[in-house]
C-alpha positions as CSV (number, residue, x, y, z in Angstrom):
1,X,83.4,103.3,84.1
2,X,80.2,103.9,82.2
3,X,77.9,102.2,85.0
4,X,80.1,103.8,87.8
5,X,79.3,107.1,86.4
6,X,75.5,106.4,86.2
7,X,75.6,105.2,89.7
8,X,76.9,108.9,90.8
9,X,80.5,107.2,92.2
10,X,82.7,108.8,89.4
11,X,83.2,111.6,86.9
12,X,85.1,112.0,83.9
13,X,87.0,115.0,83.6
14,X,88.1,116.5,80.3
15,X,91.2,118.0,79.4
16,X,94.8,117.2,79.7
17,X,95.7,115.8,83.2
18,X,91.8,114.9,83.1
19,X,90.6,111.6,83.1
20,X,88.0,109.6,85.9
21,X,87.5,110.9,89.8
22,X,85.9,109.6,92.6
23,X,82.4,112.0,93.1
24,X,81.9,110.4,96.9
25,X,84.1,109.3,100.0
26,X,85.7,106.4,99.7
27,X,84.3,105.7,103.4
28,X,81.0,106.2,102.1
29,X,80.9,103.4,99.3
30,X,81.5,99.9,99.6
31,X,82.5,97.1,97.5
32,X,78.9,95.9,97.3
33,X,78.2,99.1,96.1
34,X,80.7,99.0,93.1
35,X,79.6,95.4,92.6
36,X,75.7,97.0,92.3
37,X,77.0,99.2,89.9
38,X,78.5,97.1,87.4
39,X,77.2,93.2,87.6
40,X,75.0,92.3,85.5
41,X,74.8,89.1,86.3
42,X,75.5,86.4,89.3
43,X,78.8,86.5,91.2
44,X,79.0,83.0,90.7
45,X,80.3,81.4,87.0
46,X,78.7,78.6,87.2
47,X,74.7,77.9,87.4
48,X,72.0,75.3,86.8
49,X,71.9,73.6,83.6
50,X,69.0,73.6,80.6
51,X,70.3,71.1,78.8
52,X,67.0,68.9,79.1
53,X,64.3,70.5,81.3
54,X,62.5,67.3,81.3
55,X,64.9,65.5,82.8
56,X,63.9,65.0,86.5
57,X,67.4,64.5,87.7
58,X,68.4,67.8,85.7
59,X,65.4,69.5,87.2
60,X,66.4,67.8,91.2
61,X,69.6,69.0,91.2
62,X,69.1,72.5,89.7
63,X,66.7,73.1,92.9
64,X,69.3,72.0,95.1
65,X,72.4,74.2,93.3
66,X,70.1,76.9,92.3
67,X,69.6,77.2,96.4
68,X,73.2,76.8,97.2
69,X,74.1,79.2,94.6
70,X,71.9,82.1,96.3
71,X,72.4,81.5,99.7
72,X,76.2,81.7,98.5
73,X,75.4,85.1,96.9
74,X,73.3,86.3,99.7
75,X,76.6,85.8,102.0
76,X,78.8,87.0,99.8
77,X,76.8,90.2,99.0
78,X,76.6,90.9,102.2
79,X,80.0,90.5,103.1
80,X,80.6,93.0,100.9
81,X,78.5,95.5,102.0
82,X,80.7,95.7,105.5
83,X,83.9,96.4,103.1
84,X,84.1,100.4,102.7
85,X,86.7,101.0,99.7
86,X,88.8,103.1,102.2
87,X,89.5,99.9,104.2
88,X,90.8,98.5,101.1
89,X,92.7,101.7,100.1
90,X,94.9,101.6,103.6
91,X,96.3,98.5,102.2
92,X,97.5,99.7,98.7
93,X,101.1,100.4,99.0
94,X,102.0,103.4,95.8
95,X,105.7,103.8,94.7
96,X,107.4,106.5,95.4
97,X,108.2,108.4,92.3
């Protein structure tokens, strides 16, 4: 919550019946956004190897991952960008109490 209240999305609010609140639209933020906010590193898990940087197989095949992995990213990053958070929110169903 830390990095979303450095990026300006949230607030904490103190007291009882406090606790974290949106500080913008949820039409004006989108997942890439909150995914800006709070990666620190690639979306992907997996990545080129170091295991022997002399090895030229090693080396051949990091070039060819290392593209696939980014133009993955690219794709996905901007996928994101088209999803606004209150698209997402007309699909979460809340119990009635």
């Amino acid at each position: 919550m830390a990095a979303l209240r450095s990026a300006g999305y949230v607030e904490s609010i103190a007291g009882p019946g406090g606790g974290w609140a949106l500080c913008r639209e949820l039409g004006d933020l989108t997942v890439r956004d909150i995914y800006a906010a709070i990666a620190s590193k690639s979306a992907f898990a997996i990545g080129t190897a170091d295991d022997n940087p002399a090895c030229p197989v090693e080396s051949a095949v990091n070039r060819f991952l290392g593209d696939a992995l980014n133009s993955a990213e690219d794709e996905l990053l901007r996928r994101l960008a088209q999803m606004r958070l209150s698209d997402i929110a007309r699909y979460v169903k809340v119990p009635k109490a």
